[in-house]
C-alpha positions as CSV (number, residue, x, y, z in Angstrom):
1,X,159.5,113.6,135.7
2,X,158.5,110.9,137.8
3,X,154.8,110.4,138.2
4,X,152.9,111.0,141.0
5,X,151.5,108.2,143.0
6,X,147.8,108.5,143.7
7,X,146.1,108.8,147.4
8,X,145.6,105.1,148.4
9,X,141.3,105.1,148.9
10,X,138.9,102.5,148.6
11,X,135.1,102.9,147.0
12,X,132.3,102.3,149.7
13,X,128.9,101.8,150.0
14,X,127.0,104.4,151.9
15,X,124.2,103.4,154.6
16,X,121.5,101.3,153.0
17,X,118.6,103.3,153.0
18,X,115.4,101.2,153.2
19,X,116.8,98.2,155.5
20,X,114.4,96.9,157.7
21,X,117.3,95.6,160.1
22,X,115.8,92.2,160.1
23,X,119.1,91.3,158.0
24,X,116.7,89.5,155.2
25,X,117.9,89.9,151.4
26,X,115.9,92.2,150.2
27,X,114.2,92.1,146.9
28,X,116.3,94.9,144.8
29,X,119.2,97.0,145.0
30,X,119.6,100.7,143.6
31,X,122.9,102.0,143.2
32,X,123.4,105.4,143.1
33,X,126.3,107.2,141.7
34,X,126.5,111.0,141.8
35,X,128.0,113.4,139.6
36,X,131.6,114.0,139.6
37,X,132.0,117.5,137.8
38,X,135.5,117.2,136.6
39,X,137.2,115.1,133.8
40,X,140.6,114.8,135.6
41,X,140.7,115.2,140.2
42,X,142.3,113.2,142.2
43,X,140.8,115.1,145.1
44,X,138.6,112.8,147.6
45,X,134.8,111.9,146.5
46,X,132.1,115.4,146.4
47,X,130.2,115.0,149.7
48,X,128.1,118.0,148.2
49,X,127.0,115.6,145.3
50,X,126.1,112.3,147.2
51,X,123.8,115.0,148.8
52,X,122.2,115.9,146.0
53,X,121.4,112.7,144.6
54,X,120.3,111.6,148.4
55,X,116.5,112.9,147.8
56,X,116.2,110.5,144.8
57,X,117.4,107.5,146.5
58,X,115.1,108.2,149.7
59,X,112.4,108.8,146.8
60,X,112.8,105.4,145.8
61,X,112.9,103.5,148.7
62,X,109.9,105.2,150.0
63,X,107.6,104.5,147.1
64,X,108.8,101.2,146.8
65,X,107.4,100.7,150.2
66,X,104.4,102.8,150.0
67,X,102.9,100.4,146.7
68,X,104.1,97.1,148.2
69,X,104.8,96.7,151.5
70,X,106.7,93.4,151.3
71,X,108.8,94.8,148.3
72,X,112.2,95.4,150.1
73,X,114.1,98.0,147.9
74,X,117.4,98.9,148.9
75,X,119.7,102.3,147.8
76,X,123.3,103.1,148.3
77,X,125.1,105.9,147.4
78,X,128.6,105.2,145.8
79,X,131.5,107.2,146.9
80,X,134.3,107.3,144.5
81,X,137.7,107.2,145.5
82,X,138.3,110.0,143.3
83,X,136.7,113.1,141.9
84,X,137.7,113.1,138.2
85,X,136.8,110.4,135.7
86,X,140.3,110.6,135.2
87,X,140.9,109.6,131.3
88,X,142.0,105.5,130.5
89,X,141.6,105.2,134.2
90,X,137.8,105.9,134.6
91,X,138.0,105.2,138.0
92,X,134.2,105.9,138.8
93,X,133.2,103.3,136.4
94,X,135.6,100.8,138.1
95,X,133.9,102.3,141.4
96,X,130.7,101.2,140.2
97,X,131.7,98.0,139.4
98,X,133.1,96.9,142.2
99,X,129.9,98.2,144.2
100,X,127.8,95.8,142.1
101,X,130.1,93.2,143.4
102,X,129.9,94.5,146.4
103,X,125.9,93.9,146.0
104,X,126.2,90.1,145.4
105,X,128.7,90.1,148.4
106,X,126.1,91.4,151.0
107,X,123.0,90.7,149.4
108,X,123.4,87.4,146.8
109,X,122.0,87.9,143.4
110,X,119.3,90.5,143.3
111,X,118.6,92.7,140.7
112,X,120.4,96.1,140.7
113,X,119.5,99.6,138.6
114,X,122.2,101.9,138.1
115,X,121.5,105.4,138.3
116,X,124.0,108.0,137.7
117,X,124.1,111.8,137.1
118,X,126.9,113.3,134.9
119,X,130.0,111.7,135.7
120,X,128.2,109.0,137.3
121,X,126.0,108.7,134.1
122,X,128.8,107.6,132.5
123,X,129.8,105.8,135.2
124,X,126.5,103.4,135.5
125,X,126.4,102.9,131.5
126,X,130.1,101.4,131.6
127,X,129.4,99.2,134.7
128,X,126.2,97.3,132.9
129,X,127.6,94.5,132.1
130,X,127.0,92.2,135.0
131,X,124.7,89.8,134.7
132,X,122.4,91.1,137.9
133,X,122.1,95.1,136.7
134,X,118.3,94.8,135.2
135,X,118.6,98.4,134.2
136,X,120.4,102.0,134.0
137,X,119.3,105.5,134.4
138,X,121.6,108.0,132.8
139,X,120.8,111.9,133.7
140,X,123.1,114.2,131.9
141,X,125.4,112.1,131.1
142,X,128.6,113.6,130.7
143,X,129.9,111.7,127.7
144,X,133.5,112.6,126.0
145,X,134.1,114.6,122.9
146,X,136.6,113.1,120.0
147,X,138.8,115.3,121.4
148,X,138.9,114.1,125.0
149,X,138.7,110.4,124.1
150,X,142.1,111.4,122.2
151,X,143.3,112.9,125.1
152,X,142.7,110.0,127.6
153,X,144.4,107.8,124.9
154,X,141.5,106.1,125.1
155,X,139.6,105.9,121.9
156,X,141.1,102.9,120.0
157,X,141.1,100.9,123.8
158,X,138.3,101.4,125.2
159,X,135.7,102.7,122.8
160,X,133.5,101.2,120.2
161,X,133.4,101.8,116.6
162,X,129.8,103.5,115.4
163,X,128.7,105.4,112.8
164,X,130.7,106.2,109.7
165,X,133.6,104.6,111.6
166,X,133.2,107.0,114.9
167,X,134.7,105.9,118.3
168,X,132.8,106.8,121.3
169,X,131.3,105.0,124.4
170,X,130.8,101.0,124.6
171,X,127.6,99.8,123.8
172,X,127.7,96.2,123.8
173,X,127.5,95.8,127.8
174,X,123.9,97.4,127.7
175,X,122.3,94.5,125.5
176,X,119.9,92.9,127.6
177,X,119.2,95.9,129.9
178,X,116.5,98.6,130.1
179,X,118.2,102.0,129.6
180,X,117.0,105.2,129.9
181,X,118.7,108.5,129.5
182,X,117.3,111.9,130.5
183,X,119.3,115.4,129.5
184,X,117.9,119.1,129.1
185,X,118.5,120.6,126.0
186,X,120.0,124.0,127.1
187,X,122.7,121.9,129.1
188,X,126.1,123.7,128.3
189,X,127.9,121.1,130.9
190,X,127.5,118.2,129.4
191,X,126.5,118.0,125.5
192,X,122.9,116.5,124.9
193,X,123.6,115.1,121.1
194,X,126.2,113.3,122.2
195,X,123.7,111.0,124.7
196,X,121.2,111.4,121.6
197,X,124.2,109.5,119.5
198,X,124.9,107.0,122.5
199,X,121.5,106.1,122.4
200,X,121.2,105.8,119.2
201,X,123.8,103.4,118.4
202,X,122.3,101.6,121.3
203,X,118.9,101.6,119.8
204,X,120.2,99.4,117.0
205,X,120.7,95.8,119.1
206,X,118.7,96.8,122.1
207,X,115.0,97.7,122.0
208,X,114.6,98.6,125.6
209,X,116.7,102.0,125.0
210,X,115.1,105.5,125.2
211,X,115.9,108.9,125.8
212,X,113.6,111.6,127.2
213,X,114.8,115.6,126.5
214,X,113.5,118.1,129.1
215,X,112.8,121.5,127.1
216,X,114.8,124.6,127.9
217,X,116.3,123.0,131.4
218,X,120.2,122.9,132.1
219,X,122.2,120.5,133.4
220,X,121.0,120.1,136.7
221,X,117.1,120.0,135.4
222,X,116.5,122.6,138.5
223,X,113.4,123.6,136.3
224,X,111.3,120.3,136.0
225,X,113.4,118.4,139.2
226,X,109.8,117.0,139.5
227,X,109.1,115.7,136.5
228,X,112.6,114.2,136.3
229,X,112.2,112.6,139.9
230,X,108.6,111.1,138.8
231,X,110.0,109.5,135.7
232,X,112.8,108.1,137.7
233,X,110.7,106.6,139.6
234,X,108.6,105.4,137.3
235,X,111.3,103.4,135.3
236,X,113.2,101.8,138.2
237,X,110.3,100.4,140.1
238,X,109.1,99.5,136.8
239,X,112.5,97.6,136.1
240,X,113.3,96.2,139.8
241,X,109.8,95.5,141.3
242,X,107.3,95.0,138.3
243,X,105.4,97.7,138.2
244,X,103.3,99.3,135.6
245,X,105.9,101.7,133.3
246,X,103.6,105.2,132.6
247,X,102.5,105.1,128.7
248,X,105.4,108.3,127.5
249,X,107.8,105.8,128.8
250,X,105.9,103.1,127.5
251,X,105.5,104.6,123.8
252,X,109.3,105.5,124.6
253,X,110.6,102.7,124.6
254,X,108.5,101.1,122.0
255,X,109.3,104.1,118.8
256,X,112.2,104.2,116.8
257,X,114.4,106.7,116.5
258,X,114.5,109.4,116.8
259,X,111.1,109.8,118.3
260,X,111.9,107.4,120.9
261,X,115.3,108.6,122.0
262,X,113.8,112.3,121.4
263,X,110.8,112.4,123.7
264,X,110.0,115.6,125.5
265,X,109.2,115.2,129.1
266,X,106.0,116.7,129.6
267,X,105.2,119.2,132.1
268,X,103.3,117.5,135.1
269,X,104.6,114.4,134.4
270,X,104.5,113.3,138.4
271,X,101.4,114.7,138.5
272,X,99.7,112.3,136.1
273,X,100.5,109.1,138.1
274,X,98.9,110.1,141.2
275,X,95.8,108.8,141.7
């Protein structure tokens, strides 16, 4: 049987969210890449999650403004061309990489954090390895089993080898880059150890990697969405615009594993930076 071809789309940027229309560069660049929810789709991008994630990047740009007037912090939402990560083809990851391109097209070479939720977790991890992405944020990141890296036929190409001769995710692209990855432990979407591992292996050649676990919240962290929001926050001003990182993400980053890739994200958390 012949195979079918796929819909012709292109990846886009969505409107730049903190533009002052004066057309000057402006001093950073968040990308952000929503979730996907399905391994395989060829259906057209989720307009239902670049909604969701929307709150976050307004979030960003606001307090970026709100601390230092003259720090001009751009978002963007990626749109996919496709749904599905879409085994060996992992067309959100190539998504994301051409929208970092895309940055230094429109905007020159400003630093850029990734930030991706399930599908675009995954997504922003892969796409780190250009030399102007500072930093990635990986919520629930949906990460592939043994079984489904066999069943992309993409475990001996595309993946690294880790512990005890395991295959999984790439790693080498995050050297050099603040990383942090948040999941709930009572996710049944997207498995938590397997972002423990990832971070883990990253750990080893990369001290700027930690992990924060939200207790008894699912994958879409509905329970502590303020906390999680707060920390966000936290680490990409901290990464693009110099600010000062709170001390659990501090000490996070600073312990080895597993305390640093284990660290419970305390109730409150947003709470405790307000002055």
């Amino acid at each position: 049987m012949a195979q079918q071809a796929l819909p012709e789309r292109e990846a886009r940027l969505g409107r730049a969210m903190g533009a002052d229309g004066s057309g000057a560069a402006p001093h950073a660049v968040v990308l952000l890449l929503p979730g996907g929810g399905m391994a395989r789709s060829m259906r057209r991008r989720s307009a239902v999650a670049a909604a969701a994630i929307r709150p976050l990047a307004r979030r960003l740009v606001r307090a970026a403004q709100q601390g230092e007037p003259d720090t001009a912090l751009v978002a963007h939402i990626v749109h996919y061309r496709y749904r599905g990560w879409n085994g060996r083809a992992a067309h959100p990851a190539h998504d994301a990489e051409w929208a970092v391109a895309e940055v230094v097209r429109r905007y020159g070479d400003v630093p850029v954090c990734l930030v991706g939720v399930d599908v675009g977790a995954r997504a922003a991890l892969r796409a780190a390895g250009h030399p102007i992405v500072t930093s990635v944020l990986a919520v629930s990141p949906w990460l592939p089993t043994a079984g489904d890296a066999g069943s992309e036929g993409a475990a001996g190409s595309e993946g690294e080898v880790g512990n005890e001769g395991e295959v999984g995710e790439p790693i080498s692209q995050l050297g050099g880059k603040h990383v942090l990855l948040v999941h709930g432990t009572d996710d049944e979407q997207t498995a938590p150890e397997l972002s423990y591992r990832l971070a883990e292996r990253a750990k080893k050649s990369n001290a700027n990697v930690c992990r924060f676990e939200v207790h008894t919240d699912g994958h879409n962290l509905r329970h502590h969405n303020a906390e999680v929001a707060a920390l966000a926050e936290n680490f990409v001003l901290g990464t693009l615009c110099g600010r000062e990182f709170a001390r659990p993400l501090t000490d996070a980053m600073a312990a080895p594993p597993p305390l640093g890739l284990r660290m419970p994200l305390a109730a409150g958390f947003g709470r405790s930076l307000r002055r």
